[in-house]
N, C-alpha and C positions, 0 to 999 in steps of 0.2 A: 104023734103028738100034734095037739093043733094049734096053729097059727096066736102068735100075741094079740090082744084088741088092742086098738090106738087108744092113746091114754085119751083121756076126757081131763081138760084142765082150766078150774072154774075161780075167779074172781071174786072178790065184794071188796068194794072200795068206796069208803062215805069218809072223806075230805070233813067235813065237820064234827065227826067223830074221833077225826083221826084214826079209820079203821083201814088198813089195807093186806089184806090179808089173802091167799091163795089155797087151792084142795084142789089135788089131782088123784084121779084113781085110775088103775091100769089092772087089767087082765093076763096073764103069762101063765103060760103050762111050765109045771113045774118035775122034776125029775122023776117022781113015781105016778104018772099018767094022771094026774089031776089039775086044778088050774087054781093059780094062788090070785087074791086080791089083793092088791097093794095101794094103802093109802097114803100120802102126804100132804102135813097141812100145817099153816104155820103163817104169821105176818111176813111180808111180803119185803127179800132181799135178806132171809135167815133162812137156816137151812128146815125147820120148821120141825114134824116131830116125822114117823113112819110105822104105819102098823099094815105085815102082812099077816092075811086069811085064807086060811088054807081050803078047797073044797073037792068035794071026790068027782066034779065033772062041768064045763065049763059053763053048761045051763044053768048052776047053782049059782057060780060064780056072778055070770052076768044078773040073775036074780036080783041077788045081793048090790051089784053094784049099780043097779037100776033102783032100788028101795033107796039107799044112800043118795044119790046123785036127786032122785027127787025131792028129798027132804032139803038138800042144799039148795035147789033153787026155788024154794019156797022161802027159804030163809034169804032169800036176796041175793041169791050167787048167782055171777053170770058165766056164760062159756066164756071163752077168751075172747071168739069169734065177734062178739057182742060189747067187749067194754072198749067204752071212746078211748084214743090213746091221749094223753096230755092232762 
């Protein structure tokens, strides 16, 4: 089985919209030798919503959650590493 990816966990926070909102996606092998994607997303300090994706092999997987993750930070998401705190 191989190893879990560190979740990747992305921001967007516009104070004059009042939008503050969080999307986390993580990688994990899941019990019949494939690797699931698991998404969470949701305004930020709610438990938000969860959708896992199942895939036959962990190349698919990160694929997948490299297409997703770039569509978010197009849309204005940041890593976490990157938003001001305050």
């Amino acid at each position: 089985m191989s190893q879990a990816i560190h979740p990747t966990l992305l921001f967007r926070i516009d104070p004059a919209q009042n939008m503050a909102r969080f999307y986390l996606l993580a990688i994990e092998p899941h019990l019949f030798g494939g690797s699931s994607l698991m998404r969470c997303w949701g305004r930020i300090g709610t438990k938000g919503q969860r959708k896992v994706d199942l895939f036959d092999t962990a190349v698919e997987a990160r694929e997948a959650a490299g297409k997703l993750l770039n569509g978010k930070l197009k849309s204005r998401y940041r890593r976490h590493e990157e938003v001001e705190p305050g």
